[in-house]
Structures are given as C-alpha cells and as structure tokens.
N, CA, C and O of each residue as an XYZ file, in Angstrom:
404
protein
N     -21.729     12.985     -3.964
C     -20.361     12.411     -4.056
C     -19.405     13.290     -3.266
O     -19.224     14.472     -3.555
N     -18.634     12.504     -1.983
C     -18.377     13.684     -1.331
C     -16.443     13.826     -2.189
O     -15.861     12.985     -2.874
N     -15.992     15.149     -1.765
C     -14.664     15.115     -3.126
C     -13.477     14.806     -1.502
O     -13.452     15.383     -0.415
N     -12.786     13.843     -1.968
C     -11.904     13.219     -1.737
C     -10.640     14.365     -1.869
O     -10.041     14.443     -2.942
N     -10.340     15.070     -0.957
C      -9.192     15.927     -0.959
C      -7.781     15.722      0.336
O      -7.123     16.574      0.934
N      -7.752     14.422      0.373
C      -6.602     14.110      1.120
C      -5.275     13.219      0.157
O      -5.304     12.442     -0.798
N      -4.031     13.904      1.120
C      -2.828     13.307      0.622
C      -2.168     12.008      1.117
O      -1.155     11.502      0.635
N      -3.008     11.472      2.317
C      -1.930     10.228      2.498
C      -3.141      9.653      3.156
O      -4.031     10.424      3.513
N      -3.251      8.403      3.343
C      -3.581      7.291      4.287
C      -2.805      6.350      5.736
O      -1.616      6.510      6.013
N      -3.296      5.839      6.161
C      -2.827      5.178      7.261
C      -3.378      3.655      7.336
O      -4.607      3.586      7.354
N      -2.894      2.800      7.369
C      -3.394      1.321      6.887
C      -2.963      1.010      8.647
O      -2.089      1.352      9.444
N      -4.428     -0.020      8.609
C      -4.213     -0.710     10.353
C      -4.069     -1.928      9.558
O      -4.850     -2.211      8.649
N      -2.632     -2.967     10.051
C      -2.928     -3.976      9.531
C      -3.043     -5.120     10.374
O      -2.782     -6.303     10.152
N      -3.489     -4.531     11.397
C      -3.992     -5.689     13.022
C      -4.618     -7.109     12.207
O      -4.059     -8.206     12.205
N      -6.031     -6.745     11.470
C      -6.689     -7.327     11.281
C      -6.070     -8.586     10.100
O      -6.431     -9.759     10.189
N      -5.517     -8.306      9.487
C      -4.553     -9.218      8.075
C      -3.382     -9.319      8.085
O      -2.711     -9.243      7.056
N      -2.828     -9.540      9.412
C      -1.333     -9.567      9.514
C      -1.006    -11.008      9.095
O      -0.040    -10.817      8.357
N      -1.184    -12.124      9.111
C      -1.248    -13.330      8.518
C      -1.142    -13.271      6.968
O      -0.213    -13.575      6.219
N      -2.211    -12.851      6.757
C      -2.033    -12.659      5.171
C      -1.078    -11.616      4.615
O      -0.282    -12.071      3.793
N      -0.989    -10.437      4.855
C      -0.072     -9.413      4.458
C       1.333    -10.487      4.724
O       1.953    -10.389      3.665
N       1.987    -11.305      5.499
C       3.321    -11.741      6.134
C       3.615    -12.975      5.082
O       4.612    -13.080      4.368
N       2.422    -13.944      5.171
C       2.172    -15.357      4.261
C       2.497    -14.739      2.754
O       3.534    -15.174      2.254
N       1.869    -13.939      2.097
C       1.518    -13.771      0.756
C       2.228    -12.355      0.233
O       2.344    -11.970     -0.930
N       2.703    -11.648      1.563
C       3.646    -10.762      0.432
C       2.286     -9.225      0.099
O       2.211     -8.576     -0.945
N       1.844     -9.134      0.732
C       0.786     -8.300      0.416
C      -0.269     -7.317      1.265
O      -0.869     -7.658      2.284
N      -0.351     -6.030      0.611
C      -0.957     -5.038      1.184
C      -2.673     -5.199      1.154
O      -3.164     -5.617      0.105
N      -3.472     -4.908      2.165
C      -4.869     -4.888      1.402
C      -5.093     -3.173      1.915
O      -4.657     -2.538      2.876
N      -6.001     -2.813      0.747
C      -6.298     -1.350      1.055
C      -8.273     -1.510      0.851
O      -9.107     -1.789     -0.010
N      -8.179     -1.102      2.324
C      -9.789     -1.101      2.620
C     -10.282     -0.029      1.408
O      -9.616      0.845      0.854
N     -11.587     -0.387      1.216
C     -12.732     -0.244      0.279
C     -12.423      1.167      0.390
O     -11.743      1.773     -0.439
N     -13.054      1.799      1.672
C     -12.901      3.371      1.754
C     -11.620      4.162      1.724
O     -11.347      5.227      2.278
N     -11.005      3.499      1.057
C      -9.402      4.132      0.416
C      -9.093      3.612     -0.900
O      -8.009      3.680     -1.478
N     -10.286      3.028     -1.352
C      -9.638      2.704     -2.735
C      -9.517      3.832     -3.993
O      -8.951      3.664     -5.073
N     -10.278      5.116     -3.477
C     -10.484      6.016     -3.844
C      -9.235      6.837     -4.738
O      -9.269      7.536     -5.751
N      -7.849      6.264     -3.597
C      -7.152      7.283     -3.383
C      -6.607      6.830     -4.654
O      -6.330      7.705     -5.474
N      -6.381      5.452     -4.995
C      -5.391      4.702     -6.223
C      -6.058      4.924     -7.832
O      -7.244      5.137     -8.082
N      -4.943      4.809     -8.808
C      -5.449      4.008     -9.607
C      -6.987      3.055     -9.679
O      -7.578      2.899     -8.611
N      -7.584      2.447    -10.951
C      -8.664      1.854    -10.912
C      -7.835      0.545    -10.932
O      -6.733      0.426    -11.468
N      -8.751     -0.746    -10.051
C      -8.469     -2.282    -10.198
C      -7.430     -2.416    -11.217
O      -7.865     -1.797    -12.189
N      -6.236     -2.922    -11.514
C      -5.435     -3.395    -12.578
C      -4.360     -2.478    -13.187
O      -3.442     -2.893    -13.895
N      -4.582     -1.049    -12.806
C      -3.892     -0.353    -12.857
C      -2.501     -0.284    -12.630
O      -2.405     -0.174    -11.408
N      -1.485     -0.287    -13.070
C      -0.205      0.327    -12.613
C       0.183      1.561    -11.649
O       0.043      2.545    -12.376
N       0.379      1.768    -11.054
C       1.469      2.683    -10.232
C       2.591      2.707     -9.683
O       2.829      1.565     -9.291
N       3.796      3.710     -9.328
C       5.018      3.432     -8.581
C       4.426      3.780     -7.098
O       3.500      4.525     -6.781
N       5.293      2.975     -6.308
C       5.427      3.248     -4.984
C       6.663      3.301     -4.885
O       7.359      2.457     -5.450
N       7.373      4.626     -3.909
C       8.346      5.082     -4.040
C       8.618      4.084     -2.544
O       8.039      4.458     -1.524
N       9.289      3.138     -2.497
C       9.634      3.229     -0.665
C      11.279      2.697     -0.409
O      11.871      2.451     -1.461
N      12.162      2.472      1.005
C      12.996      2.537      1.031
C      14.048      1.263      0.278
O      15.199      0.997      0.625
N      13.396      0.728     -0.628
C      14.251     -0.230     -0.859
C      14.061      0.041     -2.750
O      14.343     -0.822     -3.581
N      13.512      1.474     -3.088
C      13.752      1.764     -4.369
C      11.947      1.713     -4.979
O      11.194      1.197     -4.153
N      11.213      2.227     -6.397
C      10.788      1.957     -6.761
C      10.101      0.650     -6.983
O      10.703     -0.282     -7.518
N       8.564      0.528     -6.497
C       8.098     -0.424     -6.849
C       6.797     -0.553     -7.645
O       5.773     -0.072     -7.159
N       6.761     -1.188     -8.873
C       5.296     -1.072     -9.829
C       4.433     -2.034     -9.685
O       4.628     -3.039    -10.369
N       3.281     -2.008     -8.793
C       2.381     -2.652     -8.460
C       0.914     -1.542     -8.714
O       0.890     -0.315     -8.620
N      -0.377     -2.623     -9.105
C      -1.374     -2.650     -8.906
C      -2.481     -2.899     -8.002
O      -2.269     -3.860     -7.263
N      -3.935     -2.149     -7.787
C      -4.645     -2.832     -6.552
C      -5.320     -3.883     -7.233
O      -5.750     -3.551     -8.338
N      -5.562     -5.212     -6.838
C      -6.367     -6.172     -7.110
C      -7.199     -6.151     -6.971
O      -7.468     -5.379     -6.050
N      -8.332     -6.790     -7.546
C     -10.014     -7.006     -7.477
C     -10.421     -7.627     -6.173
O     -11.564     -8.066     -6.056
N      -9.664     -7.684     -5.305
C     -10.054     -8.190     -4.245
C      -9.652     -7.278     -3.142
O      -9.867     -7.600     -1.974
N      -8.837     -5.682     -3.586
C      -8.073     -4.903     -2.871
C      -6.673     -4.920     -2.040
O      -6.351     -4.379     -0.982
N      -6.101     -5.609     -2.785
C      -4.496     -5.330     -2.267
C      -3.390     -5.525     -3.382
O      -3.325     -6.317     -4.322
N      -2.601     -4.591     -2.975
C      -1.310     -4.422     -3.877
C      -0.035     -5.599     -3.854
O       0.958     -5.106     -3.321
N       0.114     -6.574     -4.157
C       1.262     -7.923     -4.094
C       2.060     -7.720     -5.262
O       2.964     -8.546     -5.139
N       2.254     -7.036     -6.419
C       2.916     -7.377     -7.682
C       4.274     -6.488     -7.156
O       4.118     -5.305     -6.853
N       5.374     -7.016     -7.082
C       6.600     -6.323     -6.817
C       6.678     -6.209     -5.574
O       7.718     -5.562     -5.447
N       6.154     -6.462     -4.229
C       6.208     -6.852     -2.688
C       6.795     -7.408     -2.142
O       7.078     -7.354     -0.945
N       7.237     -8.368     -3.294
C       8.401     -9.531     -2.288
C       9.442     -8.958     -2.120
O      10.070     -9.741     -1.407
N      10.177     -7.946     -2.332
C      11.553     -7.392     -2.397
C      11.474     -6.884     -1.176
O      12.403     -7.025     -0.381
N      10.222     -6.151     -0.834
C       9.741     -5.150      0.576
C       9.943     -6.179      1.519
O      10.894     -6.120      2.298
N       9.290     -6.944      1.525
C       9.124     -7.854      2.282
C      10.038     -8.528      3.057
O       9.952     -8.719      4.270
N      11.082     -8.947      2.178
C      12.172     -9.426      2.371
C      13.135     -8.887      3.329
O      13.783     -9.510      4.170
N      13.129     -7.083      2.960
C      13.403     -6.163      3.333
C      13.283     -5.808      4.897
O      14.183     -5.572      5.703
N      11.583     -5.851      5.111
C      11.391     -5.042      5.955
C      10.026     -5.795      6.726
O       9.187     -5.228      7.425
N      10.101     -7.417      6.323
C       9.577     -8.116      6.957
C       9.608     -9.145      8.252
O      10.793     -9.470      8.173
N       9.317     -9.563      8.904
C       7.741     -9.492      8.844
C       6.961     -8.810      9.418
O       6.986     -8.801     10.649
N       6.160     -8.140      8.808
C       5.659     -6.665     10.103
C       4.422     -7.520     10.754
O       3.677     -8.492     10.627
N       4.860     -6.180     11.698
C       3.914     -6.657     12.807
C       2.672     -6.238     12.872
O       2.304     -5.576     11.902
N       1.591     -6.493     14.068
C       0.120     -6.079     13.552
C       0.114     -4.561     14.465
O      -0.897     -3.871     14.597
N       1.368     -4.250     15.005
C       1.412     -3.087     15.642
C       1.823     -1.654     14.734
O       1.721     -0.431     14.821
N       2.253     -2.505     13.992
C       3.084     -1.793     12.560
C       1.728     -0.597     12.258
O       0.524     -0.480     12.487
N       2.877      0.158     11.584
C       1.502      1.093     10.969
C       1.874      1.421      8.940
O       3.056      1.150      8.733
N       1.300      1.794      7.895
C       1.927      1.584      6.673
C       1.390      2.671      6.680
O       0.342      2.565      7.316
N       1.606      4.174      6.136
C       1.541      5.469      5.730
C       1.609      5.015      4.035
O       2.352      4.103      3.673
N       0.959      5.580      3.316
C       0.926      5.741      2.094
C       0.457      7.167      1.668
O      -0.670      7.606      1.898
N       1.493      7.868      0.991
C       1.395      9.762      0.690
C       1.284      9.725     -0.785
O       2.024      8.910     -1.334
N       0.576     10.380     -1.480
C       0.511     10.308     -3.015
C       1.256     11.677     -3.154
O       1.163     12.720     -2.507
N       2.063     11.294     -4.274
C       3.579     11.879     -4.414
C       2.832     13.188     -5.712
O       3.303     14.323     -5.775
N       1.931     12.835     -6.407
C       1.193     13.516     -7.678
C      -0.246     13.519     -7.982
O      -0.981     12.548     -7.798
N      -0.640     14.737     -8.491
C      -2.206     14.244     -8.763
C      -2.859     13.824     -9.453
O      -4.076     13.994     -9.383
N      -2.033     12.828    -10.753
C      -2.265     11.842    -11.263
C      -2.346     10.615    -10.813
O      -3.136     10.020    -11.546
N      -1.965      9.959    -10.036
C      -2.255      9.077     -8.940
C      -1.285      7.864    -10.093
O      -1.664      6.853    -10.685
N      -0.301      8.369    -10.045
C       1.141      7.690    -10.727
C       2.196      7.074     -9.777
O       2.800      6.011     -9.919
N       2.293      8.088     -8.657
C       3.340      8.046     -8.183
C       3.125      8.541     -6.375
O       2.739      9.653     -6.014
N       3.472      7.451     -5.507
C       2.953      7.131     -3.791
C       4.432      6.796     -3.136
O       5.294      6.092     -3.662
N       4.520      7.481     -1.841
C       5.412      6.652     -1.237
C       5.133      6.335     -0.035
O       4.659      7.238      0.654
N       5.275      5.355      0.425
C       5.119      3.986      1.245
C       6.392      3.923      2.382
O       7.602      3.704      2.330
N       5.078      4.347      3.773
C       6.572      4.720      4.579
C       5.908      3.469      6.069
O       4.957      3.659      6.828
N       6.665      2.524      6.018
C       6.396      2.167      7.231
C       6.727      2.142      8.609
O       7.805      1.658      8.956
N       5.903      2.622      9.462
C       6.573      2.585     10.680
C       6.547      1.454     12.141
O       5.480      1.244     12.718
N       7.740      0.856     12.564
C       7.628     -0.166     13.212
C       7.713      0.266     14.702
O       8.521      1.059     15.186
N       6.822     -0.342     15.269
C       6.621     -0.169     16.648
C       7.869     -0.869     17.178
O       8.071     -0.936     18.390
C-alpha cells in the first residue's frame, strides 16, 4: 500500500467538460479518490464564493452545493485547470482554486 503523502491535486477536465458545465459537477478520477473523505461523506470546500459542503459520489464527483460555483465561475473551459489543496489532516476541510486560461 503505497502512503499517500501529498497536499493538493490538479484535475484535467478536457475530458468531461460537457458534463462538469450541463450538471454542475466535479469528477475526481479513481487515483485521487484517496485524497477525500469515503463515498457519501461530507466535507467543506473552501473556494472564492464562500464555503461549500459537498460529498464524492459513487460514481466519483462532487455536485451537492456546485450550483452557486457554477453560476459564479461558469462555464469553465476544458483548458481550465481545478487545484484542490487539503486545508487539514482530517480530510474536513479543501480549498478549490480554479484557474482560467
């Protein structure tokens, strides 16, 4: 089991930009699910439009409380990049920084 000792991720969202734009929603590949909470879980994501409490889904992506982001700071593009930094090592508390090309 190799030990998982990193603080942030980098999400490509080339591949699901349709869906992330349509539905309001993040997917976090398999080999980062590591970093979250388990399936159903709660967590905050800290990002610029305030606190948001979402979970990863059984299918891997975070949508519960997204639409506000979205609204915000949509519609990203597939050039876009989404940084996610875990704020604690309880895996409570992430902030969510996106950067637009």
């Amino acid at each position: 089991e190799p030990v998982h000792d990193i603080d942030s991720i980098s999400l490509d969202l080339s591949k699901d930009i349709h869906t992330v734009n349509k539905y309001n929603k993040i997917y976090i590949p398999q080999k980062f699910r590591f970093f979250f909470p388990k399936t159903g879980a709660d967590f905050i994501l800290n990002t610029n439009i305030g606190n948001i409490r979402t979970h990863i889904t059984a299918s891997g992506y975070f949508s519960a409380g997204m639409q506000g982001w979205f609204k915000i700071n949509g519609p990203v593009d597939f050039s876009d990049k989404i940084f996610i930094k875990s704020l604690d090592d309880g895996k409570n508390n992430y902030e969510l920084i996106h950067i637009s090309k």
